[in-house]
CHARMM-style PDB file with segment names, atoms N, HN, CA, C and O in Angstrom:
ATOM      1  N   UNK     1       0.835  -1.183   0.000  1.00  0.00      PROA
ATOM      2  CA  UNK     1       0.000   0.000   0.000  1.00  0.00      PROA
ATOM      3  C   UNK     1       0.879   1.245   0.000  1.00  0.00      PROA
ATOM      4  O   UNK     1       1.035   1.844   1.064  1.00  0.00      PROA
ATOM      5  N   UNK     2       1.545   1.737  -1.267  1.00  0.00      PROA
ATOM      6  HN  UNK     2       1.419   1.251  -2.132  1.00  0.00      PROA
ATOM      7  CA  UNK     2       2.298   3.059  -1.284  1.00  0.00      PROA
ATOM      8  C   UNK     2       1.736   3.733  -0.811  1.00  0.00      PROA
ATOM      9  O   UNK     2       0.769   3.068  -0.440  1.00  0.00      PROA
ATOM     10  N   UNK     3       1.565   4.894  -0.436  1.00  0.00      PROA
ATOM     11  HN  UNK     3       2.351   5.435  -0.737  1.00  0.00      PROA
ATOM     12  CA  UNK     3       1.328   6.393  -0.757  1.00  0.00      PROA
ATOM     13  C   UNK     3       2.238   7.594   0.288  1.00  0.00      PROA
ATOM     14  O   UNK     3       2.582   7.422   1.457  1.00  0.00      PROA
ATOM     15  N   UNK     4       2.418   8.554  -0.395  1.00  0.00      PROA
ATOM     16  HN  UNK     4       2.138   8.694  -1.345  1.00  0.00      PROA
ATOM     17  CA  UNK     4       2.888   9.653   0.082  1.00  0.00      PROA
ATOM     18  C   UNK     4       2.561  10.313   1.378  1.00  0.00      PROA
ATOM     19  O   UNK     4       3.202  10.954   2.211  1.00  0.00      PROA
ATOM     20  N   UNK     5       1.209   9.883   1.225  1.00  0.00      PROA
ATOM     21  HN  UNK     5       0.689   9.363   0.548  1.00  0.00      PROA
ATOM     22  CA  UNK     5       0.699  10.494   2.441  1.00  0.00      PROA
ATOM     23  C   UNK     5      -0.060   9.782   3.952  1.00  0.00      PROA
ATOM     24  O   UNK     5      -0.173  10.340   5.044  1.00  0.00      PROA
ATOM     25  N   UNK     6      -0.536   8.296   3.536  1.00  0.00      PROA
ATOM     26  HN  UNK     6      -0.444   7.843   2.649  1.00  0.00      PROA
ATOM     27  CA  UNK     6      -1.199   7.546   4.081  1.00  0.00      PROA
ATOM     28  C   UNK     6      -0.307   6.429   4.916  1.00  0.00      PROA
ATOM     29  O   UNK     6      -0.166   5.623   3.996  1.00  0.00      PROA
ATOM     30  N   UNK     7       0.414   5.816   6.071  1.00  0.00      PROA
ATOM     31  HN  UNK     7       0.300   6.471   6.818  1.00  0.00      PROA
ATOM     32  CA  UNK     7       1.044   4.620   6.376  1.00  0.00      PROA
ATOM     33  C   UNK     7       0.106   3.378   6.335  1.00  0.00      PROA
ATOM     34  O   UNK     7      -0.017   2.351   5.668  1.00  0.00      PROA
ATOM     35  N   UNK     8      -0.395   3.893   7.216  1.00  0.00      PROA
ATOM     36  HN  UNK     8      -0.295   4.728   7.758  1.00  0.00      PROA
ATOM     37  CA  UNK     8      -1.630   2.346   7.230  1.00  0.00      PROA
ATOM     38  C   UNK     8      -3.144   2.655   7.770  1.00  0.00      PROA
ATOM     39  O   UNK     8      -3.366   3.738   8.312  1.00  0.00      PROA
ATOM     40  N   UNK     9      -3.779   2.058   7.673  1.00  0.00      PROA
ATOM     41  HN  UNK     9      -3.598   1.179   7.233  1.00  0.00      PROA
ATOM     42  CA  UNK     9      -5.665   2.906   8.439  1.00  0.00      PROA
ATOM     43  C   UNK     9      -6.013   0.872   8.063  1.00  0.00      PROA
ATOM     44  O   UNK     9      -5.428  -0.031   7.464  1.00  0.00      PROA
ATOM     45  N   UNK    10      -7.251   1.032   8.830  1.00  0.00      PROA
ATOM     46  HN  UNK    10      -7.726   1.765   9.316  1.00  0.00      PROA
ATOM     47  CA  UNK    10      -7.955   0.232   9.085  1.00  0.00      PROA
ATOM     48  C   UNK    10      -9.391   0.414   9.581  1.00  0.00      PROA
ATOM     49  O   UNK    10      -9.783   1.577   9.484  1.00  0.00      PROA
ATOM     50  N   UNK    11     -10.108  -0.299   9.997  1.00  0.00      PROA
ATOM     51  HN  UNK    11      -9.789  -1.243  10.075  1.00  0.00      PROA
ATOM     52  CA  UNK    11     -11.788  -0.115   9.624  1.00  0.00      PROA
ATOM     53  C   UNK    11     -12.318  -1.217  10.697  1.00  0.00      PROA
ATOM     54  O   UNK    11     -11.953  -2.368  10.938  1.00  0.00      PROA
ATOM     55  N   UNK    12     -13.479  -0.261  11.317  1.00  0.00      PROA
ATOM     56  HN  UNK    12     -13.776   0.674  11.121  1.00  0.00      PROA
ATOM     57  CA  UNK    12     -14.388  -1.389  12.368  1.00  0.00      PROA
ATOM     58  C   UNK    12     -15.755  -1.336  11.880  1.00  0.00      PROA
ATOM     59  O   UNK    12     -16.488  -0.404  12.214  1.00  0.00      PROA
ATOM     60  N   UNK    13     -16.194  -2.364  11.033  1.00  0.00      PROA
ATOM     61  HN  UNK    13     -15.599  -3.121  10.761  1.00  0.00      PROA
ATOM     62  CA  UNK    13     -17.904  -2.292  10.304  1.00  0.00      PROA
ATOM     63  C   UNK    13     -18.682  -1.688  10.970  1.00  0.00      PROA
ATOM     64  O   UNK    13     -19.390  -0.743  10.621  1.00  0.00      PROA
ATOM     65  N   UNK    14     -18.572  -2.427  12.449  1.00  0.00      PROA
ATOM     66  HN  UNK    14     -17.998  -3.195  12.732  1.00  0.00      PROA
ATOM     67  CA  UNK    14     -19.311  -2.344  13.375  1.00  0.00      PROA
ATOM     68  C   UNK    14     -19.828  -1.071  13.855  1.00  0.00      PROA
ATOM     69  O   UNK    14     -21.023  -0.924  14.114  1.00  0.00      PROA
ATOM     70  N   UNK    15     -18.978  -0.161  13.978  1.00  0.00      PROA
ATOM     71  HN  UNK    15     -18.007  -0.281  13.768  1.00  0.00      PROA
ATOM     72  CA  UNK    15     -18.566   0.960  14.853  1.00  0.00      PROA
ATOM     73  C   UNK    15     -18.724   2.118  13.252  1.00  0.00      PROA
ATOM     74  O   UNK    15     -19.070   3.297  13.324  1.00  0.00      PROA
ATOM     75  N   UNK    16     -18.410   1.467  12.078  1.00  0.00      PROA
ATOM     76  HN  UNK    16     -18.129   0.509  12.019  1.00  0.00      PROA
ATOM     77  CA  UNK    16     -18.453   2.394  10.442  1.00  0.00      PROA
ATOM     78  C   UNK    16     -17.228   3.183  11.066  1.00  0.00      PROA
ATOM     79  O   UNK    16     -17.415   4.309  10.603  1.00  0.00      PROA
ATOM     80  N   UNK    17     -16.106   3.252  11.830  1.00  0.00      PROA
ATOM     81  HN  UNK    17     -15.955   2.338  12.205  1.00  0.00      PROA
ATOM     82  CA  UNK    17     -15.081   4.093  12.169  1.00  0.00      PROA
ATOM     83  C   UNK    17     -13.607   3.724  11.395  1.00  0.00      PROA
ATOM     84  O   UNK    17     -12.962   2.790  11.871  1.00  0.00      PROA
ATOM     85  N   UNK    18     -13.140   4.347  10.372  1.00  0.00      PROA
ATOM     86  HN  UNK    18     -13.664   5.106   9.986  1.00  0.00      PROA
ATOM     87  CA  UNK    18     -12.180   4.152   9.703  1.00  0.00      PROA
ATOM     88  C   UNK    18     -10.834   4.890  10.371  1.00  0.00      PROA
ATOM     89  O   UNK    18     -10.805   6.119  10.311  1.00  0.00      PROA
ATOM     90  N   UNK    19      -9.997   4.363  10.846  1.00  0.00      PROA
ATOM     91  HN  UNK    19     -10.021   3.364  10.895  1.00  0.00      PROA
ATOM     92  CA  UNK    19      -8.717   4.816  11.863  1.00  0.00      PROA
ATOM     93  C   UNK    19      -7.460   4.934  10.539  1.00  0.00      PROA
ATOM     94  O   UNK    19      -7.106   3.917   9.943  1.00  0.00      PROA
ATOM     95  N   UNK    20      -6.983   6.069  10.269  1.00  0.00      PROA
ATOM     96  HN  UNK    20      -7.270   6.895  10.753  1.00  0.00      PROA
ATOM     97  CA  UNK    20      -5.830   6.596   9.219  1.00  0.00      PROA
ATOM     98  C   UNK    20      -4.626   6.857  10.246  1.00  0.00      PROA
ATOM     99  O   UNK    20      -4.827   7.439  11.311  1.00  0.00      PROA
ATOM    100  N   UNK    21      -3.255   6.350   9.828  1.00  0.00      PROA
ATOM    101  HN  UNK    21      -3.092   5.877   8.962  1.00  0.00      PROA
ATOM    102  CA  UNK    21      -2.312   6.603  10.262  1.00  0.00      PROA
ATOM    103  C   UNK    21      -1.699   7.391   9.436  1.00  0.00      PROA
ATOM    104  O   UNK    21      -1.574   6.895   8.316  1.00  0.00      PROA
ATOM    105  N   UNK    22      -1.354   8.227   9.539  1.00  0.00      PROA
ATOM    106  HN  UNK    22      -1.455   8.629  10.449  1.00  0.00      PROA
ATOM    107  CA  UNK    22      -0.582   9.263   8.657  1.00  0.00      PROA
ATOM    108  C   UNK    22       1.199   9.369   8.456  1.00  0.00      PROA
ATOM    109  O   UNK    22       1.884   9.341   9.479  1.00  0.00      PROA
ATOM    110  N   UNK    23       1.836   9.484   7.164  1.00  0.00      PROA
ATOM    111  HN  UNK    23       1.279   9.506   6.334  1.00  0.00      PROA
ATOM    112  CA  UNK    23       3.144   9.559   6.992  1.00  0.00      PROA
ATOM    113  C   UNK    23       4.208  10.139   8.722  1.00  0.00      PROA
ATOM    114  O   UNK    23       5.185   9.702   9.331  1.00  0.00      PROA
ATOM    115  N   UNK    24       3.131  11.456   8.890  1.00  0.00      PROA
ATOM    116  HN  UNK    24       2.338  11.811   8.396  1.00  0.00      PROA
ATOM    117  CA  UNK    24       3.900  12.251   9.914  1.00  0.00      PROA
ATOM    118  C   UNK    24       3.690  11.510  11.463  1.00  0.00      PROA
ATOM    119  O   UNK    24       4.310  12.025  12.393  1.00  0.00      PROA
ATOM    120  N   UNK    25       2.836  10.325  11.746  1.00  0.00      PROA
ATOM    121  HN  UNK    25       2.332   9.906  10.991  1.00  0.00      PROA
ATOM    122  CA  UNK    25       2.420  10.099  12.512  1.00  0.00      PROA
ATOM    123  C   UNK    25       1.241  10.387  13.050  1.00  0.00      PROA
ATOM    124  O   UNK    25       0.943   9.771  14.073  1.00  0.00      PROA
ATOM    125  N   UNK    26       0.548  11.111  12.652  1.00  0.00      PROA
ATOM    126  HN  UNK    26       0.790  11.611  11.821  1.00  0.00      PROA
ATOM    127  CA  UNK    26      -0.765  11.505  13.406  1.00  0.00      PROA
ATOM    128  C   UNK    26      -1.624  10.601  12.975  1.00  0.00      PROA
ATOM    129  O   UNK    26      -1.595  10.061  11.869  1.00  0.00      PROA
ATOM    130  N   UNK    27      -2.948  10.290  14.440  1.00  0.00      PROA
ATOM    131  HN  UNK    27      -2.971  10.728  15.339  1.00  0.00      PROA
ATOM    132  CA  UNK    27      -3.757   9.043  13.624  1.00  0.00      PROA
ATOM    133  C   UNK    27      -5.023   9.965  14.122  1.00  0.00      PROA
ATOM    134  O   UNK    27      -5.001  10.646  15.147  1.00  0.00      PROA
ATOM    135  N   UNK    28      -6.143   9.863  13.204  1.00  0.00      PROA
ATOM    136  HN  UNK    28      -6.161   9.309  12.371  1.00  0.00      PROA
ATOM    137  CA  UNK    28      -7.461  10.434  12.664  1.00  0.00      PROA
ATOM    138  C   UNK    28      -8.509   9.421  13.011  1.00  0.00      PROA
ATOM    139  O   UNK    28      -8.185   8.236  12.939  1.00  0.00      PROA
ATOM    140  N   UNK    29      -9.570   9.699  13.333  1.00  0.00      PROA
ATOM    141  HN  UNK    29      -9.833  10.662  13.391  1.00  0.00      PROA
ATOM    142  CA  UNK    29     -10.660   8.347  13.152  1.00  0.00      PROA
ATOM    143  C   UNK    29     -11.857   9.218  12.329  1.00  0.00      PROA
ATOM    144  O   UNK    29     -12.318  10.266  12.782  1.00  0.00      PROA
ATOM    145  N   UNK    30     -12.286   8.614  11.046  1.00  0.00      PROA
ATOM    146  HN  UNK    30     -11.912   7.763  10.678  1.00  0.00      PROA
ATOM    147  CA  UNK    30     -13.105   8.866  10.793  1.00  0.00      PROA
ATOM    148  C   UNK    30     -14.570   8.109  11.082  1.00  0.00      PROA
ATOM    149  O   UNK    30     -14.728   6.889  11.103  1.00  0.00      PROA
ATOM    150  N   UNK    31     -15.669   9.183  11.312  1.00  0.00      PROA
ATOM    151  HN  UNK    31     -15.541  10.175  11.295  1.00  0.00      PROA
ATOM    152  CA  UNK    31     -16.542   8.433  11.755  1.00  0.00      PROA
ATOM    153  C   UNK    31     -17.518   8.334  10.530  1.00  0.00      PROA
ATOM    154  O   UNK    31     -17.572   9.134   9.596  1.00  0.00      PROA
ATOM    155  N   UNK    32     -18.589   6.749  10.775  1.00  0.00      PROA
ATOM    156  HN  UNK    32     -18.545   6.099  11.534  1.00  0.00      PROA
ATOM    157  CA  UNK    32     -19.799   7.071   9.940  1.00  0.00      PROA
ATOM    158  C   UNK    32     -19.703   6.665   8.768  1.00  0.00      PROA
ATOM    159  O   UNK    32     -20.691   6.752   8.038  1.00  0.00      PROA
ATOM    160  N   UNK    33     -18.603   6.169   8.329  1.00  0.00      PROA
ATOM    161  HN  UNK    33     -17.801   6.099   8.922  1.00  0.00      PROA
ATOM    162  CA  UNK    33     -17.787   5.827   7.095  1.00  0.00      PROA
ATOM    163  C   UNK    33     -18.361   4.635   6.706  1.00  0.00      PROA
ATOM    164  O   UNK    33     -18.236   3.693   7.488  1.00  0.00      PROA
ATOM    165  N   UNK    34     -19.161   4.406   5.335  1.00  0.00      PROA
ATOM    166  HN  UNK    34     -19.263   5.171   4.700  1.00  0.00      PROA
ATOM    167  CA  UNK    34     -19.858   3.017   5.140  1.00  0.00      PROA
ATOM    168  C   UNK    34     -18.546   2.239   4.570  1.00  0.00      PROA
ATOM    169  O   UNK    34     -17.591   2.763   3.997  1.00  0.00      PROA
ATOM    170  N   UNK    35     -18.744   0.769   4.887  1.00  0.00      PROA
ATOM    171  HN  UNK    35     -19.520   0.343   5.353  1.00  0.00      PROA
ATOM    172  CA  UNK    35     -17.803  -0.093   4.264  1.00  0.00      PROA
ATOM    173  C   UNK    35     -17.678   0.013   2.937  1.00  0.00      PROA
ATOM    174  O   UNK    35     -16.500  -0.065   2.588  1.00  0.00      PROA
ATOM    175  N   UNK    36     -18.306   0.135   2.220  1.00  0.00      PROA
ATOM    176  HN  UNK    36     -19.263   0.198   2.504  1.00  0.00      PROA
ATOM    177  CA  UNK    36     -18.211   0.512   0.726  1.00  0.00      PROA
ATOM    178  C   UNK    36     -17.010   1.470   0.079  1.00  0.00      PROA
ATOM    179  O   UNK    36     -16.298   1.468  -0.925  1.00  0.00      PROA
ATOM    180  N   UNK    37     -17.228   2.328   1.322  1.00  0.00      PROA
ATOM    181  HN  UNK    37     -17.807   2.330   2.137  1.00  0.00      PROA
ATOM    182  CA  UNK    37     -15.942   3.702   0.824  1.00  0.00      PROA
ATOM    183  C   UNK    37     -14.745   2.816   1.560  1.00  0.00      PROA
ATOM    184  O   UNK    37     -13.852   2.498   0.774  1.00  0.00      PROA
ATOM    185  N   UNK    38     -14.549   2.317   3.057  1.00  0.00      PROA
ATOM    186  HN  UNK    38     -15.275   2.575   3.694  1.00  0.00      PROA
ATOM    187  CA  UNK    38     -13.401   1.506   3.031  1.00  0.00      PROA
ATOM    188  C   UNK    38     -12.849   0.792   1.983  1.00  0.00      PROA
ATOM    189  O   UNK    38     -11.644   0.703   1.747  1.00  0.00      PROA
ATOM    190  N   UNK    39     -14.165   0.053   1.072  1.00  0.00      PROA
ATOM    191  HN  UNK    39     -15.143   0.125   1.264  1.00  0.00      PROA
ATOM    192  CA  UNK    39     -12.997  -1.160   0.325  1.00  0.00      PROA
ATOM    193  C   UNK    39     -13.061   0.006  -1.068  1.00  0.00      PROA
ATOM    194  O   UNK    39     -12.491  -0.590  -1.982  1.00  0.00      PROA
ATOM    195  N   UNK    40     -13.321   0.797  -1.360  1.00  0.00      PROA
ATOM    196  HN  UNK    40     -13.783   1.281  -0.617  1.00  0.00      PROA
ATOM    197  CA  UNK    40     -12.751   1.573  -2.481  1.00  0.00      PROA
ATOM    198  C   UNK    40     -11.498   2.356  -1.935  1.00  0.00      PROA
ATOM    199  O   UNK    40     -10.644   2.533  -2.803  1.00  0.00      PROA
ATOM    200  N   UNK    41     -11.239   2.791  -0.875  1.00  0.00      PROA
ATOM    201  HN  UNK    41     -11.933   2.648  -0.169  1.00  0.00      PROA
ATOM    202  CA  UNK    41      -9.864   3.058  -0.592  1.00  0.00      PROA
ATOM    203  C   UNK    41      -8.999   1.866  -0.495  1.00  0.00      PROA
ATOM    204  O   UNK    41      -7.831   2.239  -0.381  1.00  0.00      PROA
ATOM    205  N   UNK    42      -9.108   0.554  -0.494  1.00  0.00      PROA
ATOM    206  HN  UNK    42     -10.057   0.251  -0.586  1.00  0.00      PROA
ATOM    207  CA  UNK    42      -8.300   0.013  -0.157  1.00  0.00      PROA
ATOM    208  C   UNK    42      -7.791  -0.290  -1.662  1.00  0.00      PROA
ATOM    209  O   UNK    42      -6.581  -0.171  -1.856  1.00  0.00      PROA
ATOM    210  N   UNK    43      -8.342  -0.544  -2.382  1.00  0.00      PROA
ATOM    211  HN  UNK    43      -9.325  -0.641  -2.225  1.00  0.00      PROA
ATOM    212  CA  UNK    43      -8.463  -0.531  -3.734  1.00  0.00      PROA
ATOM    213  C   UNK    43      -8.095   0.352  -4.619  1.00  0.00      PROA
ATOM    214  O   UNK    43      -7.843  -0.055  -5.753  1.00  0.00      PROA
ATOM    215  N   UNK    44      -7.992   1.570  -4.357  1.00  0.00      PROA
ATOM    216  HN  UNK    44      -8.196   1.902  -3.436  1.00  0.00      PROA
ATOM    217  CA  UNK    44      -7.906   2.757  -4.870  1.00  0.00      PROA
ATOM    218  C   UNK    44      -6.164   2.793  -5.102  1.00  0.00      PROA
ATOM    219  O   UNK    44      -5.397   2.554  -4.169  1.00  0.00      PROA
ATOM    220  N   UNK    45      -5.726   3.105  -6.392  1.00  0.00      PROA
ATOM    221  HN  UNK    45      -6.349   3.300  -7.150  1.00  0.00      PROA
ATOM    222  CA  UNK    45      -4.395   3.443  -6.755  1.00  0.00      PROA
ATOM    223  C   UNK    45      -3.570   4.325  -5.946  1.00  0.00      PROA
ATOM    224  O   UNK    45      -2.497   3.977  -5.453  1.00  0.00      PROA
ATOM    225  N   UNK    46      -4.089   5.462  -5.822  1.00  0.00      PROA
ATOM    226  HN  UNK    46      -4.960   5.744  -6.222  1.00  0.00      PROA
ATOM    227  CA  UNK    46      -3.917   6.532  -4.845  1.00  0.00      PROA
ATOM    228  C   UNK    46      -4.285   6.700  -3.319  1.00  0.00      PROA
ATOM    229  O   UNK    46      -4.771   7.824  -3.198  1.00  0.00      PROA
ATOM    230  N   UNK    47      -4.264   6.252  -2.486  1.00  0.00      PROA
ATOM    231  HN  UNK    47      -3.869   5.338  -2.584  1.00  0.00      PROA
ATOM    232  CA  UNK    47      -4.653   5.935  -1.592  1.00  0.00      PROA
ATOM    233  C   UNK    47      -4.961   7.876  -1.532  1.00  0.00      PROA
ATOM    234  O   UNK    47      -6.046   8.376  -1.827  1.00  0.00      PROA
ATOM    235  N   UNK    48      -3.832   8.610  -1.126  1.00  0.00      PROA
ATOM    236  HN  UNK    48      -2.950   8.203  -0.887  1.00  0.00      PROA
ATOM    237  CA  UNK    48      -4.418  10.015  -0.610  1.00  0.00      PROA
ATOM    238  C   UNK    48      -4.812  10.814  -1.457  1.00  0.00      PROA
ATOM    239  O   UNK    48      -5.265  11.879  -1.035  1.00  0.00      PROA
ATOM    240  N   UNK    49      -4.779  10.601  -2.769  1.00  0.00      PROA
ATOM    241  HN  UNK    49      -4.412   9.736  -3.112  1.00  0.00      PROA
ATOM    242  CA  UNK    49      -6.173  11.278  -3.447  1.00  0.00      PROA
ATOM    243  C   UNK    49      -7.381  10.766  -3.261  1.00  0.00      PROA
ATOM    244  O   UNK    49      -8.283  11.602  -3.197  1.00  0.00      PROA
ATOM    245  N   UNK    50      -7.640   9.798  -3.168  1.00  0.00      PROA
ATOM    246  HN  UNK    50      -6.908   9.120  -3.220  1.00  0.00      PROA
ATOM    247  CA  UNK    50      -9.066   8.850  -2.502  1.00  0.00      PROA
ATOM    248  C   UNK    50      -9.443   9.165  -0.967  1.00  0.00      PROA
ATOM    249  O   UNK    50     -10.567   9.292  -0.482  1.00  0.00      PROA
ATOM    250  N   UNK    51      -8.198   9.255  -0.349  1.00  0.00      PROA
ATOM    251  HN  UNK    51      -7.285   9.152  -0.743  1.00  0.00      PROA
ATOM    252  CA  UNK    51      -9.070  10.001   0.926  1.00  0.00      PROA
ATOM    253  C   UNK    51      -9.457  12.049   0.548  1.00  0.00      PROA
ATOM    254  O   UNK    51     -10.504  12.633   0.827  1.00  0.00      PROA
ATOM    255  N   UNK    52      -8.439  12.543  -0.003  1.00  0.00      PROA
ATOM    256  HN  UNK    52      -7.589  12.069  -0.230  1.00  0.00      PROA
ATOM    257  CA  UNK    52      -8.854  13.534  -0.239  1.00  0.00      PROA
ATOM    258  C   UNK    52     -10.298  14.070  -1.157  1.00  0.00      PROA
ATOM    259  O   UNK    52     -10.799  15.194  -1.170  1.00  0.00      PROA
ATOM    260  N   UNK    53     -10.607  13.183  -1.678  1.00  0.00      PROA
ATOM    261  HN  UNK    53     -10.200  12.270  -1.667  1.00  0.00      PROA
ATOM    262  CA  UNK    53     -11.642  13.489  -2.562  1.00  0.00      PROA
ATOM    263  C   UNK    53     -13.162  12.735  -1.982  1.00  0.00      PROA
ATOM    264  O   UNK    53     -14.337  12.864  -2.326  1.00  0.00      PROA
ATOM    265  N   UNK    54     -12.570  12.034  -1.101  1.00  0.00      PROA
ATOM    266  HN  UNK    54     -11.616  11.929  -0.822  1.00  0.00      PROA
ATOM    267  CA  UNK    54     -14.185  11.165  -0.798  1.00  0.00      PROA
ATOM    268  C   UNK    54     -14.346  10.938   0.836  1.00  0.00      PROA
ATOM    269  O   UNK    54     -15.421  10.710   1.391  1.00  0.00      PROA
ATOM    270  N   UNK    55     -12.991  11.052   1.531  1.00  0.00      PROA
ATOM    271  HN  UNK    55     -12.118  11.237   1.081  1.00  0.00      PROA
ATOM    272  CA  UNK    55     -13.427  10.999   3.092  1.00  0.00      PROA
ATOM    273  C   UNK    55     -12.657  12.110   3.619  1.00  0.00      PROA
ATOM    274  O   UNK    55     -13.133  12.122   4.755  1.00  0.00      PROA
ATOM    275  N   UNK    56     -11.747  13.122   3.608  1.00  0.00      PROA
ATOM    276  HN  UNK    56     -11.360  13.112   2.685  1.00  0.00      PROA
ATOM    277  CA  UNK    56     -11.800  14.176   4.155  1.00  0.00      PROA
ATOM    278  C   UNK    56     -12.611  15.261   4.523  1.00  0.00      PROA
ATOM    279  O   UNK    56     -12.404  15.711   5.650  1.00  0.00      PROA
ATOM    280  N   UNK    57     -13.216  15.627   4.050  1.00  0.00      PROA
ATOM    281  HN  UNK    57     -13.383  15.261   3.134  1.00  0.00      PROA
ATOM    282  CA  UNK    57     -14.277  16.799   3.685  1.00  0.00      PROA
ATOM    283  C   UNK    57     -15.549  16.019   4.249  1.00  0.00      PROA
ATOM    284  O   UNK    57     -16.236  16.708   5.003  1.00  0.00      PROA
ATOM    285  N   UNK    58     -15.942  14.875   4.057  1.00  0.00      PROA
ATOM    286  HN  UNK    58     -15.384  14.316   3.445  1.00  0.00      PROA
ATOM    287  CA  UNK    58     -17.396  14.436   4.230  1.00  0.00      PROA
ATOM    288  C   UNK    58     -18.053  13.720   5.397  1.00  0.00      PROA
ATOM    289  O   UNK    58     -19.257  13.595   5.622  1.00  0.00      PROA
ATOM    290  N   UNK    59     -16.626  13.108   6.350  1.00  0.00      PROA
ATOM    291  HN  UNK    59     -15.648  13.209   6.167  1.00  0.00      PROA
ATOM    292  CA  UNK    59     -16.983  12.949   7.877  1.00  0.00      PROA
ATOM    293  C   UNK    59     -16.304  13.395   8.788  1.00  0.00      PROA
ATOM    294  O   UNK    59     -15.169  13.870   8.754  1.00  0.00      PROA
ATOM    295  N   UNK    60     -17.086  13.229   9.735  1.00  0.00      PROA
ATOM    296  HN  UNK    60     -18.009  12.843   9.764  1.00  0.00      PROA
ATOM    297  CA  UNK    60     -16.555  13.951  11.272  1.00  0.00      PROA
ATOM    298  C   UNK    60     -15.389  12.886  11.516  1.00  0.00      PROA
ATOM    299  O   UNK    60     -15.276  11.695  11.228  1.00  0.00      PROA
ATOM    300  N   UNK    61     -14.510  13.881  12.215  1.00  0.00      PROA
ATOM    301  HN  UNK    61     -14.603  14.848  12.449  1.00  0.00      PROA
ATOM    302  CA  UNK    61     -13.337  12.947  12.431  1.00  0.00      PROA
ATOM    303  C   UNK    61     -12.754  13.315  14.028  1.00  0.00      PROA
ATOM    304  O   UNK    61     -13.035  14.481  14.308  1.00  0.00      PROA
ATOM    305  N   UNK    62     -12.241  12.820  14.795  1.00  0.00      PROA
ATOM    306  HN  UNK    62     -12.013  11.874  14.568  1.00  0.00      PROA
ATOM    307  CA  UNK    62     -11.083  13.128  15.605  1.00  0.00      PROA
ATOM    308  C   UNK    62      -9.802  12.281  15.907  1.00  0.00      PROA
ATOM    309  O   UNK    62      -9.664  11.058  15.892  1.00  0.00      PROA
ATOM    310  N   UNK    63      -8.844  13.341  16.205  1.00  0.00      PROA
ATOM    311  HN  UNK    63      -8.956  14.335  16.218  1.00  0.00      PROA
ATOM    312  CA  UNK    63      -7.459  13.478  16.485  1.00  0.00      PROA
ATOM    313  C   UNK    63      -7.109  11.830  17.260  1.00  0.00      PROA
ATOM    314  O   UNK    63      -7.669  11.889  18.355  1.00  0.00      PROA
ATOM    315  N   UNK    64      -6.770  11.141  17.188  1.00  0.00      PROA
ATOM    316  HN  UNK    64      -6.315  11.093  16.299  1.00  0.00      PROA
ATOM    317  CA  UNK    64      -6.401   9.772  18.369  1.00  0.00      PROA
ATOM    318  C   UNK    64      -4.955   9.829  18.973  1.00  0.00      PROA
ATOM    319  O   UNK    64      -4.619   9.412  20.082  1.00  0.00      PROA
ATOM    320  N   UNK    65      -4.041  10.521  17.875  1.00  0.00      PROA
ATOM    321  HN  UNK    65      -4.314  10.860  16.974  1.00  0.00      PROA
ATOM    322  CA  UNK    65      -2.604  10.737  18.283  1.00  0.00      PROA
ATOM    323  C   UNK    65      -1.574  11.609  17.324  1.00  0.00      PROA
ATOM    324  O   UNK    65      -1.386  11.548  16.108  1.00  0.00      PROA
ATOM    325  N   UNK    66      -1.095  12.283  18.146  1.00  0.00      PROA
ATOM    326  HN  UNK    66      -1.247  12.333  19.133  1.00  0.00      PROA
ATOM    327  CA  UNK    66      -0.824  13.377  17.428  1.00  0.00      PROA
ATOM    328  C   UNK    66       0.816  12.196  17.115  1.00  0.00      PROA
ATOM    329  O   UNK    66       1.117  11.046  17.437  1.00  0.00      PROA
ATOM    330  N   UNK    67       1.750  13.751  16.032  1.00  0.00      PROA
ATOM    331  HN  UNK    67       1.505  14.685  15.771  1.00  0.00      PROA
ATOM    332  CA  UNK    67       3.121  12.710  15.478  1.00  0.00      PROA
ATOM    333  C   UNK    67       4.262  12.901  16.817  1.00  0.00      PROA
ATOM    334  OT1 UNK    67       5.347  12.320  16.791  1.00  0.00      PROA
TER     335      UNK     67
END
């Protein structure tokens, strides 16, 4: 899973909470997130144009750990 901007994230169905680890270290939880958009990011060539274009902007998120 390259990307420039993304290390690793992972996903709880249950909970729809998608957890992003970021290059710099900081980890994000997005909330509300249907599985559908998980497995198109996982899938997705670009991992951080795919979060930029389809889960930044569109759910609530908070901070879990800063870098």
């Amino acid at each position: 899973m390259p990307s420039s901007v993304i290390d690793h994230f992972s996903y709880n169905p249950e909970a729809k909470a998608l957890n992003i680890t970021f290059v710099s270290g900081m980890v994000y939880q997005y909330e509300g997130v249907p599985q559908k958009v998980f497995e198109r990011l996982k899938a997705a060539r670009s991992k951080g144009k795919y979060f930029n274009y389809y889960i930044k902007e569109h759910y609530s998120f908070k901070k879990l750990a800063d870098a």
